[in-house]
C-alpha angles and dihedrals in degrees: 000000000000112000113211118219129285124204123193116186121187108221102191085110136055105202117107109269114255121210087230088056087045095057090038095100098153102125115245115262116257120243108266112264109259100239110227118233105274105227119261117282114241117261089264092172088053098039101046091031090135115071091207143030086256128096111220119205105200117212128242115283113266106228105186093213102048109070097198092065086066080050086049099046087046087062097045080058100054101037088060092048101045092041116014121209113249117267117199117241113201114203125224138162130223112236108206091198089072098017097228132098119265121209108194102171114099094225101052093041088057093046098049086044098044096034106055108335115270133176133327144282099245085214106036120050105253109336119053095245099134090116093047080056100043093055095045090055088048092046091240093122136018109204111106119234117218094256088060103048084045087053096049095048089052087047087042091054092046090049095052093045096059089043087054088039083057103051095053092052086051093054092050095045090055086037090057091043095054097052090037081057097045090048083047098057093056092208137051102316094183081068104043086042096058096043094051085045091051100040088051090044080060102067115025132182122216083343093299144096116252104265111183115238099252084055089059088094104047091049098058086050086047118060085168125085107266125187121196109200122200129301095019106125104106102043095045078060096059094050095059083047092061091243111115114159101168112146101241124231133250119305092015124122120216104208104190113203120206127241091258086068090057095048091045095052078052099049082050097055088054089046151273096292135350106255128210122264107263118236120247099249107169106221099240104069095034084112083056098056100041079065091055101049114101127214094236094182136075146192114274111204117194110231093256095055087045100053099045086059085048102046106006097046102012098218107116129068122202113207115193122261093272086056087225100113141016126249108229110214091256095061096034088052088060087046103050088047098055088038083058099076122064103255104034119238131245121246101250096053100093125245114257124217092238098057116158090228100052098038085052091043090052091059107043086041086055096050086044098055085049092061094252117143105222136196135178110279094210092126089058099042094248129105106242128013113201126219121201097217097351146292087276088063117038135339126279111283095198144039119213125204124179124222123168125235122212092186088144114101078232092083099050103030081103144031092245099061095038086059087048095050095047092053082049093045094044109132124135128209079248085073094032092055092038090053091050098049095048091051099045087053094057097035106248126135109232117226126200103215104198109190117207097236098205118206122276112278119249106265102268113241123241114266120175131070086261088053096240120152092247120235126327118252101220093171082063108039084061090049086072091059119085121191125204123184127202118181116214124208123191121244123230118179103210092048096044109062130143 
């Protein structure tokens, strides 16, 4: 069945059409999206302004010449040691399940957060903010948390990238149909093409060119001139059915795009993400039910973070699981070590020096007495990452690993232990490359942390009338650690020449 042609004008100019504006077939570009204002970011410098947990009284200023500063300073002296100022001591609890302390108050939760860092939301991920989102999904508040606005640029940049990805498959389709029209044609079609525009631009009718009435669709998608030559039909019809499977010409690149773009674009025209239904909350009682809402996460603290504001600052206390008594640093210390291992072990196997939980402690106790903000590197494949003021305020600048040192004649006076050393010490230049790579992608210096494993200490003797040990010395037993540190760059010959 021959199909006769079909000429659709646009008639939205008035200038004569040109054979160069008839072959153009790129689609316009779309006005750029208005943004819309990002909300304000919180006062971090004024919010996270101590460094510590801790509240630090400074003393009067000595002045050499002036004898009564030395008067004042005596008094500030005396003032702190005969009424102390109050110290704030936050509760937690240590959850063998998981084996990790729990703090569940609000107010301890926002001033170990605020104030250094520690710990984790168990249901954010890194700030407890679950009940600012909960209210925002339920429209009971409109400020944005920080896991929100993340998770709207990223939906913001996918969104931009298939509109980009369509655009391109829309330019090679029209591209594919202009060169399978003028093969078609079998002569010169920017001829043809200007002789039929300006023969129907002749003799109008209503001001517009006669369009049949199955083309009415495809005029109002098409604002350019478009001629169908003969025998055109089918594959104008693939073309509308998305399955163009012309051979290109010379100098043309076919760029195929897999089902997953399709349902994508899709995805994209019902919207950026499928919400939740909102609950049917009558206004009226929306005060009620802020009251009712109940904050269901709490901080998580590692056992490191929990035992230097046990022992090192001295302003948490960790009750047991059954919440009926604290753990002082000398019995949680024990505990964390044997807790440490998987499974856990039982009381009356002994401590070894090489415990995962102190080596690990050591090091974290040595970067936060050098003013270093540290989190756990498990993202990066590292054990720590150090900030230099916190997350909220810039990325990680270093990358810790742990590796332990046997440097003591102890460790190779006999075959056993030489064999022990070598499984702890067991790294190959296959981990030692991977780590470095991961960390110089994502610009972070990687730092090898040795710690100094003493030998283990001699068994204490009982002492007491009830023949117990006595208490542990905890200040002692981390003397006999020594931490060094190397840092390790990765070399990259083009970028390293001399």
């Amino acid at each position: 069945m021959a199909s006769s042609t079909t000429t659709v004008i646009s008639t939205t100019s008035n200038e004569p059409t040109d054979s160069n504006n008839i072959s153009d077939l790129e689609p316009q570009k779309d006005a750029a999206k208005p943004r819309l204002p990002r909300p304000r970011r919180p006062n971090y410098k004024y919010l996270h302004r101590l460094p510590l947990p801790l509240h630090v009284h400074p003393l009067p200023p000595l002045i050499p010449h002036n004898p009564l500063s030395l008067i004042s300073i005596a008094l500030s002296y005396l003032t702190y040691f005969i009424s102390p100022p109050h110290q704030h001591i936050y509760p937690a609890y240590f959850d063998p399940a998981t084996s990790s302390i729990h703090v569940t108050d609000a107010k301890a939760i926002r001033a170990l957060w605020e104030m250094g860092f520690f710990g984790k939301g168990s249901l954010s991920r890194s700030e407890p903010s679950w009940l600012d989102r909960e209210k925002n999904r339920r429209g009971l508040s409109g400020n944005a948390t920080s896991e929100e606005v993340t998770g709207k640029r990223r939906v913001e940049r996918r969104e931009r990238k298939l509109e980009r990805a369509r655009k391109e498959k829309e330019a090679i389709a029209e591209q594919l149909k202009a060169e399978a029209q003028s093969r078609d044609a079998g002569g010169d079609v920017q001829s043809i093409k200007l002789d039929k525009a300006l023969s129907t631009l002749e003799s109008p009718v209503n001001g517009a060119a006669v369009v049949q009435p199955d083309e009415q669709t495809q005029k109002n998608r098409d604002q350019q001139s478009i001629v169908t030559a003969p025998n055109s039909s089918t594959f104008k019809q693939d073309i509308a059915n998305g399955n163009a499977e012309s051979e290109p010409s010379n100098g043309v690149k076919t760029v195929r795009f897999s089902p997953v773009v399709e349902q994508k674009q899709y995805d994209i025209a019902q919207g950026p993400l499928p919400h939740l239904p909102e609950p049917s909350i009558p206004p009226t009682h929306k005060h009620e039910h802020t009251l009712v809402l109940k904050n269901e996460e709490h901080l998580q603290l590692s056992n490191e973070e929990a035992f230097f504001l046990v022992y090192g600052l001295g302003v948490l206390q960790v009750y047991k699981s059954d919440h009926t008594s604290i753990l002082p640093a000398s019995s949680l210390l024990p505990l964390l070590r044997q807790h440490s291992y998987f499974p856990p072990r039982e009381p009356p196997v002994p401590a070894e020096p090489d415990d995962p939980f102190i080596l690990s402690y050591v090091v974290y106790h040595h970067f936060r007495s050098l003013g270093w903000v540290i989190r756990s590197g498990v993202k990066f494949g590292v054990d720590y990452l150090l900030y230099n003021r916190g997350p909220v305020f810039s990325h990680a600048e270093f990358a810790i690993c742990l590796l332990p040192a046997y440097s003591d004649p102890y460790w190779t006076a006999t075959e056993e232990r030489i064999q022990r050393v070598t499984k702890k010490q067991g790294r190959t230049w296959w981990w030692l490359h991977c780590v470095n790579r991961v960390q110089a992608q994502v610009k972070k210096s990687l730092v090898l942390c040795y710690v100094e494993v003493p030998p283990p200490p001699p068994q204490p003797r009982p002492t007491g009338v009830d023949g117990g040990c006595g208490e542990l010395d905890i200040g002692a037993l981390l003397k006999t650690y020594k931490v060094r540190e190397m840092s390790i760059k990765r070399w990259v010959p083009n970028r390293s020449r001399d």
